[in-house]
N, C-alpha and C positions, 0 to 999 in steps of 0.2 A: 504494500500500500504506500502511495506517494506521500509525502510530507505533507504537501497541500491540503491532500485526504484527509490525512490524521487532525489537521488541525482546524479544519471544518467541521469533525465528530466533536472534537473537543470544544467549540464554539458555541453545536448545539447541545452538548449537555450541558454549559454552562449559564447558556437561555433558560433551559428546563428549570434547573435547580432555582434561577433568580425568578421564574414565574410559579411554581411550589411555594418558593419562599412567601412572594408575592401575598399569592391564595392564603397561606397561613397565617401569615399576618392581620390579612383581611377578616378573616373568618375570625379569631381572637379579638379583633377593635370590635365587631360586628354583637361577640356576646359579653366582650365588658358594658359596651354602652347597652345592651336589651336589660344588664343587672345592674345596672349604675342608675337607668332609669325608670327600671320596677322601683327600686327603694327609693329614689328620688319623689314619684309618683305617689309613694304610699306616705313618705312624711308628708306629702302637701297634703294629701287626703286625711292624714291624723292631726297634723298639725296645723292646715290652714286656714283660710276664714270661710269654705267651702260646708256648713253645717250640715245638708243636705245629702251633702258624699259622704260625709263621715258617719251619716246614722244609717244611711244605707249600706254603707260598708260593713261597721259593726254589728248592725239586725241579722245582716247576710252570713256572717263570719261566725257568729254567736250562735246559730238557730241550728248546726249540730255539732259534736263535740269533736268532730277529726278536727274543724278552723279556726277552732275558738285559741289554738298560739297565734293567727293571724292581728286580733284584735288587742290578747293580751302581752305580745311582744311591745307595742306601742303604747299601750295605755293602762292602768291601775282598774281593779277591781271596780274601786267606786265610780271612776269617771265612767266605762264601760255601762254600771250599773243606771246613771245617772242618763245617759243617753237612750238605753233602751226603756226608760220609763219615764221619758220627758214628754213624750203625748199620750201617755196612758191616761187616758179621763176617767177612768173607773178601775182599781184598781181589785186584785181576786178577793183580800179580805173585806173591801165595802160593802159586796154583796154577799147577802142568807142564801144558798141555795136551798131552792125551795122542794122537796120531794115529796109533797102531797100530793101534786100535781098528776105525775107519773104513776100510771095505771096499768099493770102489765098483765097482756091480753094471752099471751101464748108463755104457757108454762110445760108443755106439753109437746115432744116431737120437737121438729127443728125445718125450718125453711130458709134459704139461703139464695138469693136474687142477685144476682149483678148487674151494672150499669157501668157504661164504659162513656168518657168525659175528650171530646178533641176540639181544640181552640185553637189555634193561630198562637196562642205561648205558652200553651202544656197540652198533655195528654192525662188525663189521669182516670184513676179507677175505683169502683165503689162496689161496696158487696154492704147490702142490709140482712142482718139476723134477727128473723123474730122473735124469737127465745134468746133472751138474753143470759137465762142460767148453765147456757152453754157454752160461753163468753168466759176463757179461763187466760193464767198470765202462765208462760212458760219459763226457762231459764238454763244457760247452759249449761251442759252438765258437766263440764270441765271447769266450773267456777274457779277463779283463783288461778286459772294455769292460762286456757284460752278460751273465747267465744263460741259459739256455733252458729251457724245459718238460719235463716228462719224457716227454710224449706225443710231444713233437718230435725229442728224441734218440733215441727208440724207433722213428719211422717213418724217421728217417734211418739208423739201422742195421739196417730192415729187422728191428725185431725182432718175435717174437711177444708177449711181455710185457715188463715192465718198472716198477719204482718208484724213490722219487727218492731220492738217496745219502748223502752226508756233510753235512757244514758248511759255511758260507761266512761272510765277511767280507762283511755286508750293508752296501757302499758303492756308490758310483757311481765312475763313470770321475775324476767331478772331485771326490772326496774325501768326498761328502757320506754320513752317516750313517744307517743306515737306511731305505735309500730302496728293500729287497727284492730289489734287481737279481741277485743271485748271481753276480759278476762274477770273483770272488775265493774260490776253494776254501779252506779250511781245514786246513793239517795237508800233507797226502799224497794225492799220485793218480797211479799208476801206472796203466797201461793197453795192452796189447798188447805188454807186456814193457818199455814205456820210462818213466821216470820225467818225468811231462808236468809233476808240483807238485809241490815240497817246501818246504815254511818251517820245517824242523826242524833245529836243530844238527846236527853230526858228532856219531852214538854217543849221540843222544836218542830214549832210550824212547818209543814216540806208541801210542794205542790206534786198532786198525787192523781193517778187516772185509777181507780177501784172498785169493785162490786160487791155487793152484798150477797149475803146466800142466796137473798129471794131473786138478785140480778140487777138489782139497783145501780147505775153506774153513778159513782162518788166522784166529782170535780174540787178543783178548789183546794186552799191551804188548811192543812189539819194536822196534827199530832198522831203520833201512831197508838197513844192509848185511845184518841179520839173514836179514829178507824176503828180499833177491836172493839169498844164499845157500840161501834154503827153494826156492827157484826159483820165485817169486811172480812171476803175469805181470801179473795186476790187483789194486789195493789204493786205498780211500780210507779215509779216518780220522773219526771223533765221538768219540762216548762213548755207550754203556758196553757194555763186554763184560757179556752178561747168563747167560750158561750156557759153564761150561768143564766137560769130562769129566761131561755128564749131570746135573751142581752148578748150583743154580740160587745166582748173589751176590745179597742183599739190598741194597734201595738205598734211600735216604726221597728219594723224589717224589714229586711230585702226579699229577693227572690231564691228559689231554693226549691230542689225537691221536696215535697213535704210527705209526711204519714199525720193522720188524725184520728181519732175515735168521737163516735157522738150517741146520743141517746136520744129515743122519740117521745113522745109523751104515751104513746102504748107498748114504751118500754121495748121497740124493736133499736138495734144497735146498728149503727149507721162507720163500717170502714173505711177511711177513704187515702188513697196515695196518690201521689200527683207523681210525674218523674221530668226531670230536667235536667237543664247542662248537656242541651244534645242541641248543635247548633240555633237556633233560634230562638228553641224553645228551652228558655232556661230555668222552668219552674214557676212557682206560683208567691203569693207574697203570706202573710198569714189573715189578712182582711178577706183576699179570693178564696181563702179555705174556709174563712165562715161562712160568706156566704153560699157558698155550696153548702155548707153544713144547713142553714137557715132554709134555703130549698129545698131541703129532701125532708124537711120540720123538725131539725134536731132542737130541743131546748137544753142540753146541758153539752159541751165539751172538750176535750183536751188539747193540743198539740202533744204529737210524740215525737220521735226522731225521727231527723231527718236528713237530707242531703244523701249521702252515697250509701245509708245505709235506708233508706225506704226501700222496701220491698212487700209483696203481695204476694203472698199461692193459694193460687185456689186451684180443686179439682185435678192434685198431684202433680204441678207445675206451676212456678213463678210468668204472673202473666203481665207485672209492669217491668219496663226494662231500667233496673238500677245502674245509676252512670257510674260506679265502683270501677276502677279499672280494670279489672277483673272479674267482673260481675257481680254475682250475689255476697256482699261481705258478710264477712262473720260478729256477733253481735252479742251483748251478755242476757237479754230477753225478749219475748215474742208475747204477743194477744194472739191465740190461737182461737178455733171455734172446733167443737165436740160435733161428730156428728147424729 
């Protein structure tokens, strides 16, 4: 090979390496500046005079437990507190729930309805139980270690339906943080009449979704001697009581997959999940969730969890699609239904 050869090869790989380099370079300024101005983005949204972004940001962040480092990386307990109940006009303790009201028709047998919800910014799904005594709380049976599914906790008690419940402390067995497991309930979980979890003082108020033997579903802030006194055989806890006495509270949140539970005044039980974060459709807010709840005539009910961990089975298959990256996550309880 001539000289001239050789040093035309050696010119083009010389090009090559300074246009790689080039490219690497590029690609590197390309994701400092995308993470320089995420968190640049997020101080002005915690920090700036933008009040509006910030409540929606935190309602959105807060409303289930994998994003709540989002909110509290940037801001203290109370500020956090302080935002999510600046437009609350009616707060869970002002109102008596009232359960005279609630007259429950079917004690007998089980029917189970579904209704399927598409709108231009969610999809979401409903299943009404008329027998409400078949309305139980499930829990993993790996407590303490890891989560389970709620499709799992559902084939394991043999239920007909089922969605996924409270809160949990997203740890691992060995301490680590957000690693999804649901190992660790949040708050309260009573079930079959015995109290399986509680991390609440003596004589501390907690917000509770519960039923009584007769089928009563319990909203609202209460005590857990309260509950056993109500004769409360199942109960977990989240936030928010969203309808006492037919009242719909006002809440500033975002948008978000959501799960709900609600109760009729003939004591039929009303499930409902929304699913989002699928391109356009990125969930519903928690005002959209009442009033859905308020059109199917729910007068008492909860929010439960939500976000990547809403899921629904019914008829031995998950029928809303949870935006989990992986699908159906694992969770530390479920509202099942008996068939």
């Amino acid at each position: 090979m001539s000289k001239k050869r050789q040093k035309e090869i050696k010119r083009r790989k010389k090009r090559k390496k300074k246009k790689k380099s080039f490219i690497g370079r590029l690609f590197l300024f390309l994701v400092y500046e995308v993470i320089v101005g995420g968190i640049f983005s997020l101080l002005i949204a915690f920090y700036g005079p933008f009040d509006n972004v910030k409540s929606t940001l935190v309602g959105t962040a807060m409303a289930t437990y994998k994003h709540q480092y989002i909110a509290t990386t940037f801001l203290s307990k109370d500020e956090i507190n302080k935002i999510l109940n600046k437009d609350k006009g009616i707060s869970n303790s002002s109102l008596k729930e009232n359960y005279g009201d609630i007259k429950i028709r079917n004690k007998y047998g089980n029917s189970v309805e579904r209704y399927d919800i598409n709108t231009a910014k969610f999809d979401g799904y409903i299943l009404e139980i008329k027998n409400p005594q078949k309305v139980k709380i499930g829990y993993t049976k790996y407590m303490g270690k890891m989560g389970e599914r709620t499709s799992k906790m559902a084939e394991r008690h043999g239920a007909v339906a089922a969605v996924n419940g409270g809160g949990f402390r997203d740890v691992s067995s060995t301490g680590k943080l957000w690693t999804g497991t649901g190992a660790y309930p949040e708050g309260l979980v009573i079930s079959n009449g015995k109290v399986i979890y509680n991390d609440f003082k003596s004589g501390q108020k907690v917000n509770v979704t519960a039923f009584t033997k007769e089928g009563l579903l319990v909203v609202g802030d209460h005590t857990v001697d309260e509950l056993l006194k109500m004769g409360v055989v199942e109960a977990l806890s989240f936030r928010n009581t969203l309808i006492i006495n037919g009242k719909p509270i006002p809440y500033n949140e975002g948008i978000n997959p959501r799960t709900a539970i609600g109760q009729k005044q003939d004591g039929t039980i009303v499930l409902l999940v929304i699913d989002g974060r699928r391109g356009i459709k990125q969930g519903a807010t928690l005002e959209e969730v009442e009033n859905i709840l308020l059109q199917r005539g729910v007068v008492n009910a909860s929010n439960l969890d939500g976000g990547s961990s809403s899921t629904m089975y019914y008829k031995g298959k998950v029928i809303n699609r949870p935006c989990n990256w992986d699908g159906e996550r694992t969770v530390a309880t479920s509202i099942y239904v008996e068939p």
